[in-house]
N, C-alpha and C positions, 0 to 999 in steps of 0.2 A: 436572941443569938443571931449571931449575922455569919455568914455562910459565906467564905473567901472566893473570887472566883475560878482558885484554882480547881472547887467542887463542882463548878460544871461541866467537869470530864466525865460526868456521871452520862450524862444523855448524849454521848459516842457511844457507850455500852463499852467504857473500858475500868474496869476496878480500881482507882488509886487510892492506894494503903495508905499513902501518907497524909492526902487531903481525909480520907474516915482517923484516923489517927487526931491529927490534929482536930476533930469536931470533938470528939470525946471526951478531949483532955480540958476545951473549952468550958472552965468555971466549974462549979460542982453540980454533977449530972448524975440524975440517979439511978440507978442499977435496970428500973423497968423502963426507961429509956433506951438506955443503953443496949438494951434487949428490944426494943423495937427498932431501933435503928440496924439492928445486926439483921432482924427480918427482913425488913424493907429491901435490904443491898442483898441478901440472898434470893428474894422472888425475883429480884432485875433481873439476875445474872442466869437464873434458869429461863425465865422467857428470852431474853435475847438468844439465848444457846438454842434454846427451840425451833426459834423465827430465823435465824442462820440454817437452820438445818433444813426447813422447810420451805425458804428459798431455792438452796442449792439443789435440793431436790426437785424443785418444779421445775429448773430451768432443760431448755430443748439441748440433746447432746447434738454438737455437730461433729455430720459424717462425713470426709471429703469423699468424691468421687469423681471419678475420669468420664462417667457420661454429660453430653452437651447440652441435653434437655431436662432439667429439673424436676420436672412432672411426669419421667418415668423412671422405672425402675431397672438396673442393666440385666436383672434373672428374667423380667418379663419382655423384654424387648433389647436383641441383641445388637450388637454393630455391626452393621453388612460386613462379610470379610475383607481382609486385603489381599487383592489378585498384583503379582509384580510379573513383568511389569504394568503395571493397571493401565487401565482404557480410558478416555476422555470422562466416561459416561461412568467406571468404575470411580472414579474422582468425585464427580456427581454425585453420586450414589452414597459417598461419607459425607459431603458437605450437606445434604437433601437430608441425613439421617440426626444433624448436629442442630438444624436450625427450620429445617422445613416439616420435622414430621407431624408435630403437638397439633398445628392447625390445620395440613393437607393429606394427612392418615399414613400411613405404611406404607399404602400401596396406591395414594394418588387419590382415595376417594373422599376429601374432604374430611368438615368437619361436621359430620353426621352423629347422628344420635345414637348408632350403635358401636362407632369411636368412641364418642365420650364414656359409653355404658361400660365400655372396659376399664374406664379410669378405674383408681381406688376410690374409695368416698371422700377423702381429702382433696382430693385431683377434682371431683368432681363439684366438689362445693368451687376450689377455686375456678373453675372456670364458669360460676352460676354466677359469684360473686364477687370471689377478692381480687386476685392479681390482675384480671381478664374482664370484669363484669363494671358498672356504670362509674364502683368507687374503686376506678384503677390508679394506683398513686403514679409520680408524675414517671418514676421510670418502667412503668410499664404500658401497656396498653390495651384498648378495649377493645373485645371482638367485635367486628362487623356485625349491626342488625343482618344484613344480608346474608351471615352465615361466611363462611368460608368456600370457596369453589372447589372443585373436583378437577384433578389437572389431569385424570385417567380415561379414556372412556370415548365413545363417538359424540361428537359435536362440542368435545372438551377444548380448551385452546382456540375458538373461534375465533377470535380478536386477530389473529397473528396468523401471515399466511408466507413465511419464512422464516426460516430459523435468526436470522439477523434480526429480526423485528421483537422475538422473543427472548433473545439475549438484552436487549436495550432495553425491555421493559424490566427483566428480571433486573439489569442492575442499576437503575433509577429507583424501583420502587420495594426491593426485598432488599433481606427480611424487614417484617414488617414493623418490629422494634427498632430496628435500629438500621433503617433506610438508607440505603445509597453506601454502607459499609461493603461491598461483594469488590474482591478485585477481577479484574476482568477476562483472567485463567477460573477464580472461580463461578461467575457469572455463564462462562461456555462449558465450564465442566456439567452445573444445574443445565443449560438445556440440551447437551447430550442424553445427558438420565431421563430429561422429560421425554425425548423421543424414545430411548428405549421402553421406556413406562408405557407407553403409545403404541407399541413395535415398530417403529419407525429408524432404530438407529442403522447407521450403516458400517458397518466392520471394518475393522481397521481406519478410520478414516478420525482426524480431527478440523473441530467445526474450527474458525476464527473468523476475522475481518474481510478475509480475503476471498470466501468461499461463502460465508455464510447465508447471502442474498440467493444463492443457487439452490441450497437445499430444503423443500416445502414440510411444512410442519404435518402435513394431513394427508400425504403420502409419502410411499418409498419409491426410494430412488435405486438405481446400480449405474455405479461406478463403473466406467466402461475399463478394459483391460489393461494396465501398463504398456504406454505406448514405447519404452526404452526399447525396448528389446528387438522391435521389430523395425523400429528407426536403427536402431545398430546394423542390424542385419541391410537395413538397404544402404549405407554406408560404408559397408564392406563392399555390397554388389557396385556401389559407384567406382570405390576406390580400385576395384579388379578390372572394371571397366575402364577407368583411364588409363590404367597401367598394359591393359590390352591395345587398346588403340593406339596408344605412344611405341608401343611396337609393331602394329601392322601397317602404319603411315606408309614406312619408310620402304614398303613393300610391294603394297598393294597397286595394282595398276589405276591410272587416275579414270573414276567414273563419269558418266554423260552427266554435265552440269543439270543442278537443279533449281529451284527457285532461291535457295539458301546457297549458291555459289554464285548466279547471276547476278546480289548483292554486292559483289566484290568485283574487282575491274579482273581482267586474267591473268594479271602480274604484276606485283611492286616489288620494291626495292626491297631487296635482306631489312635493310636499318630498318624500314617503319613497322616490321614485325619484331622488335628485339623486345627484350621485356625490362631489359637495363636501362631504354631509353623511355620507351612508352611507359613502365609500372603497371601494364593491361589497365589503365585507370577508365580508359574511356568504355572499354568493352567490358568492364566489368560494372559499371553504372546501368548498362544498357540492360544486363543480366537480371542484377536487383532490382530494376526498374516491373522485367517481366514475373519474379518473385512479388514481387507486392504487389501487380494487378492477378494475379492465379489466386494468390491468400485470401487478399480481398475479395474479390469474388465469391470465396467460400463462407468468407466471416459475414457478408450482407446475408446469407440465409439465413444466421439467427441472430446479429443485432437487431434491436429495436431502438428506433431514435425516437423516444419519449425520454422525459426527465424522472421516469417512476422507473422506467425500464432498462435507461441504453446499461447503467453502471450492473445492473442484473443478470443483462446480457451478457454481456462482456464478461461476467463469472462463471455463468451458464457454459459457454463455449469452451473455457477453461476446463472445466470442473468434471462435465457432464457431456461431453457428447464429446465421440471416439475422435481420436487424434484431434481435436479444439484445443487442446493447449499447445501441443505444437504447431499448428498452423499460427494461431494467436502467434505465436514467440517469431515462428518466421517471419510473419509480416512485424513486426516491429524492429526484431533486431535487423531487419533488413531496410528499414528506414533509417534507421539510423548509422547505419553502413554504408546507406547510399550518402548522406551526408558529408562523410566525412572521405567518402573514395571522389564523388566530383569537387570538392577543395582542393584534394590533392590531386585531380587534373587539372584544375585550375593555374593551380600554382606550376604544376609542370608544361603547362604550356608558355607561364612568361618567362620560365627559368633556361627554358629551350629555345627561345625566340620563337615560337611556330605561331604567334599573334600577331605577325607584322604584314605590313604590305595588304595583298586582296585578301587574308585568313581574317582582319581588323572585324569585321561585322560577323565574322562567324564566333569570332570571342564575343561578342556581344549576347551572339545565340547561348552561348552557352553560359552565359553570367545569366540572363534571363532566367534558364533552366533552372541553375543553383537557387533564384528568389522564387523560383516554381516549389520549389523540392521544399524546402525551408518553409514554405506556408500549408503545404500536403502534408508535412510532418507536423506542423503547430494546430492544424485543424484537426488532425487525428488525434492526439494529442488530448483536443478538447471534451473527443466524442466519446474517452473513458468517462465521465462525467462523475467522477467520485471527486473526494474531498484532495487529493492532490493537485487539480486542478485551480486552486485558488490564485493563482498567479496571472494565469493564461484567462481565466475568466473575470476577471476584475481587475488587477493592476493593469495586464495587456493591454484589454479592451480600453478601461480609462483613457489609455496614451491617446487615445485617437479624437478625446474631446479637446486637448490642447494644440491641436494645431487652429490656428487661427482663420476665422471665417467660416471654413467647411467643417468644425471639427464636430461640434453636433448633430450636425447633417448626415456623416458619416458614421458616426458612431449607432446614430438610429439605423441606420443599412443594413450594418455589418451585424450588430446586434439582433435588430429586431423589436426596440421598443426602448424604452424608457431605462430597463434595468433589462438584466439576464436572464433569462426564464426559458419558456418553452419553445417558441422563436427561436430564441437564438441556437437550441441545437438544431432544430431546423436546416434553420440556414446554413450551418457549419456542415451538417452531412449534406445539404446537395452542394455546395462547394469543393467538398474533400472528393465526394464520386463524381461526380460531374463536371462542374466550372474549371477547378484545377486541375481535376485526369484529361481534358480535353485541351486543355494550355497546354502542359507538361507534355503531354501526348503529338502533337503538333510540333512544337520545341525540337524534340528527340529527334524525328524522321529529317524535318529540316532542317538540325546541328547536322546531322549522316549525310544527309544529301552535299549539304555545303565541305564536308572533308571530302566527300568525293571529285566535288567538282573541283574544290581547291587541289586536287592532284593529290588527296590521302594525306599522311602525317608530314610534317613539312621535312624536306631534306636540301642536301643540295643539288641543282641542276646536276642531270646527267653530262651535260659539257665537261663541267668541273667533279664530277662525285670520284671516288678515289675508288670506294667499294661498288663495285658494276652489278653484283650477285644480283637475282631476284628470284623472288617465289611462286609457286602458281595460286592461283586461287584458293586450288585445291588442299595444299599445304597449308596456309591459310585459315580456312574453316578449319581443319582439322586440329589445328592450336589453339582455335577459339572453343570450339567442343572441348576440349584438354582440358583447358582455365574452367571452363564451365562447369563440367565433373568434380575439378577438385574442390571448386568454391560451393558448389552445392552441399557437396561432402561434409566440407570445415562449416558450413553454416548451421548444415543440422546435429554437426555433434553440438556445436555453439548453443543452438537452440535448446537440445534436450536438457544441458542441466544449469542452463542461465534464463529463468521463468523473465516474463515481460513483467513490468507494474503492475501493479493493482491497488487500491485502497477501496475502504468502505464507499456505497452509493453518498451522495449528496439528499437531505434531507428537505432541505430550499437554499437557494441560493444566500439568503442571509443570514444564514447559521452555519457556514462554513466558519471552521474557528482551525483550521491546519495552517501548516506552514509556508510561506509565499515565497518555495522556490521556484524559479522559471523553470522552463524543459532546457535543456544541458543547452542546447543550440541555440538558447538566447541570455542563457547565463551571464554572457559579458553587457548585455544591455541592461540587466536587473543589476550589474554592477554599475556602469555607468550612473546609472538613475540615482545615486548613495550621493553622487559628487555635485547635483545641482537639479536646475531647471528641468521638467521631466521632458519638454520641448525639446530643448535643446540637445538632452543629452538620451533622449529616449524614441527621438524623431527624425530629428534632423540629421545628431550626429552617423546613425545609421545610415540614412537615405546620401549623406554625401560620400559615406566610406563604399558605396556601390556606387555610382557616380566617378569616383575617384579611379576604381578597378576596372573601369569602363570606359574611361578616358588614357589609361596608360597606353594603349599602343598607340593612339592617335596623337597623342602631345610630346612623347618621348622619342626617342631617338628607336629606329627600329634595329634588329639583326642584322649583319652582309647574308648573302644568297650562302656564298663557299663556310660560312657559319652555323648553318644549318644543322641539325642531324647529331649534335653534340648539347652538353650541359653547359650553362656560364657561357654563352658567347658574349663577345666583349663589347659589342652595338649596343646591346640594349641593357648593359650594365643597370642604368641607372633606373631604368621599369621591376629590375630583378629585384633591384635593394628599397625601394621602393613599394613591392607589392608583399615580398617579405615580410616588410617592417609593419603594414597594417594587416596579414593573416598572424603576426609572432604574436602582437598585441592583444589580439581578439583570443587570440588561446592563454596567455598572460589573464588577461580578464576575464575567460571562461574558470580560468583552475583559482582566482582568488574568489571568485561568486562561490564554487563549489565549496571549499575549505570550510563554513561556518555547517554544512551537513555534514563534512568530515566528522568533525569534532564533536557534534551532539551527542 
């Protein structure tokens, strides 16, 4: 008898009536057949029915659940609460409870033996053997012969002697399954929690990039007291105070001159005191000049110029020690204010004609001064020594191996060696306090001496001047105190809630991976440098556009005398549109360098 293969539905374990139908009816078959065969297909059909059922019965039911750790249970170990609005360290504290607890305990102490003892016995096999033990399959992984550490306790966290240092490692190398997944809000949330774990954390305060080099892992710190308030309050006392003065001027009987009126001759002209003609540009450089040597001064107490230290420093000051961040901000924004107030006497001295004739070399003094100012800002600049600096330390410095003949000669000067290193901050800090405050410093007294000698802001001879009026001395100083009060005033409201830079310390010099924008005041050279030859346009073109500003009243046509004392005199037209043309440029290709950090 042959057996159709529609009858091998039999071994699916599915009854087909019509393939047993049809065997049956196959030829003459006899009754005790017939009957064995009906046997046969009923034992199939109970054991299959059996083996079904005791399958489905042995298999594992799954349970879902919302806790993050597998190998506990949520009745035996809870989820820290949630505090709103939560703390750095309260953040910490869910992300520590989701992925850090299984191997660093509860409460920080490892993975001890009286940890594991709490397991169930399931837990505890696996971590003898299955998920965690030699034959860990390939998505898991094995514990440490070493054990696990303890991140609680005295002498815990030795490795790490700032909290910066313990965030980088937290998110390079946790969790340990699945490495290098931590973003890096939750990588600072994890080491808030560790310092609380520690008691180390500090209230109210969040760690980041910008602070985190300041704060020690293996002691506590305090945050000194909000300086807003008390900067307000002397802000008001300024502003009461010039509003004082500005009224008792015009009162007061004139005092026995003093060493700060003997400065001043005992009377000029109404005009060279206006503020419509002047802009106070030059007395007001002179100001921020004395703001940045007072700040400074304060900041060499706790800078450190190492390459382990200065970018530490510089957070430390910030962060940690009473009124350092507003000093910090005054000295910087006041660099960069000095910047941009001597341009704009610059530029109002050719727009004024007061560069022609014998003032010719005293514009020279003060074009000097501007390349003073512009490398005291680019040196300080450097001595943040964090990862924003990659421009100034490397593409900058490069420029100076392309000039031809001297240019590796110089480069090793300036630097200090071969590459960037430890040297080269060196060099940059006694430069910035020393070489160029003692330039710049010199500059200053002899630009003053020479307006004085040159007969003060230029006007026109008394023969010819229309307006005879003059001032005393006295009146004088006392407008210059005025300017002085208010600008203090507008600086440190400025200061208080416009923080200076910062980014993370630099690691070495060759692992800078940030982005290579220049400092704003050389923005149009790092544009330049897009369009060609880094010589050319990163050397040269500079060195002649000063050159150029420094030769206009010598090669151009100068002022008339009776021209004096007013804007746009018609002599020196052609110096005006001229010196114009290459500061509109430089600020043209300041704001297209900036646009590509606009927009990131």
């Amino acid at each position: 008898m042959k057996i159709s293969e529609e009858c091998s539905g039999i071994f699916w374990l599915r009854v087909n009536v019509k393939c047993v139908t049809s065997v049956y009816n196959q030829g003459a078959m006899s009754r005790s057949r017939h009957l064995i065969i009906r046997s046969v297909l009923a034992v199939g059909i109970i054991l299959f029915a059996f083996n079904s059922t005791f399958a489905l019965a042995s298999q594992p039911t799954i349970v879902l659940t919302s806790q993050a750790t597998p190998t506990f249970d949520m009745n035996r170990l809870a989820q820290p609460p949630t505090v709103y609005p939560p703390a750095q360290a309260d953040n910490g504290a869910q992300a520590y409870w989701g992925m850090c607890i299984s191997c660093h305990g509860d409460h920080g102490q490892g993975l001890t033996d009286e940890w594991r003892a709490s397991f169930g016995v399931e837990e505890s096999d696996c971590w003898q053997s299955g998920c965690h033990g030699s034959d860990a399959p390939l998505n898991s992984f094995e514990i440490p012969q070493a054990g696990v550490p303890a991140l609680r306790g005295a002498g815990r966290l030795a490795r790490f002697s700032n909290s910066f240092e313990l965030f980088t490692y937290i998110q390079q190398n946790m969790p340990y399954f699945r490495t290098g997944s931590l973003t890096s809000d939750d990588a600072w949330a994890l080491t808030a929690y560790l310092l609380r774990l520690n008691e180390k954390e500090i209230k109210n305060f969040t760690l980041d990039e910008v602070n985190g080099s300041a704060i020690p892992v293996h002691h506590r710190v305090r945050l000194p007291e909000n300086e807003v308030p008390a900067a307000l309050l002397l802000v008001g006392i300024l502003a009461l105070t010039a509003i004082g003065w500005n009224a008792r001027r015009s009162t007061d009987k004139p005092p026995r001159p003093n060493f700060f009126h003997h400065l001043h001759p005992p009377a000029i002209p109404a005009g060279q005191s206006r503020f419509r003609y002047t802009l106070a540009a030059g007395g007001l450089a002179v100001f921020l000049s004395l703001v940045l040597f007072i700040t400074g001064l304060l900041e060499m107490y706790y800078y450190v110029p190492t390459p382990d230290e200065a970018a530490i420093s510089v957070e430390t000051i910030s962060t940690l020690v009473p009124f350092g961040r507003l000093i910090r901000n005054l000295h910087f924004w006041s660099a960069q204010f000095l910047v941009v107030v001597t341009t704009i006497h610059l530029l109002r001295v050719v727009l004024t004609g007061a560069c022609s004739g014998h003032r010719r070399f005293n514009h020279l003094l003060g074009l000097g001064l501007l390349v003073i100012i512009l490398l005291l800002d680019f040196t300080g600049y450097i001595l943040r020594w964090d990862v924003g600096i990659h421009w100034a330390l490397v593409v900058g410095a490069n420029l100076l191996k392309t000039i031809p003949w001297i240019g590796e000669g110089l480069y090793r000067f300036v630097v200090g060696g071969s590459e960037p290193g430890a040297a080269t901050l060196t060099r940059f800090y006694a430069w910035h306090i020393i070489g160029l405050t003692i330039c710049g410093t010199v500059l200053i007294f002899w630009h003053a001496f020479r307006v004085r000698r040159d007969g003060g802001i230029a006007v026109p001879p008394s023969s010819i001047r229309k307006d005879r009026e003059r001032i005393t001395r006295f009146e004088l100083l006392n407008r210059e105190a005025f300017a002085m009060v208010v600008s203090i005033a507008l600086l440190l409201l400025f200061s208080l809630f416009v923080p200076a830079p910062i980014k993370q310390p630099i690691s070495s010099v060759g692992s800078i991976t940030g982005d290579s924008q220049a400092p704003w005041f050389f923005l149009w050279i790092q544009q330049l440098l897009q369009w060609g030859d880094p010589f050319l346009f990163g050397v040269l073109t500079p060195i002649l556009v000063v050159i150029a500003l420094g030769l206009v009243p010598y090669l151009l046509p100068a002022a008339k005398p009776e021209e004096l004392g007013r804007w746009f005199p018609r002599g020196n037209r052609l110096a005006q549109v001229i010196t114009a043309a290459i500061l509109l440029s430089i600020l043209i290709l300041t704001i297209l360098g900036a646009i590509p950090k606009w927009t990131n």
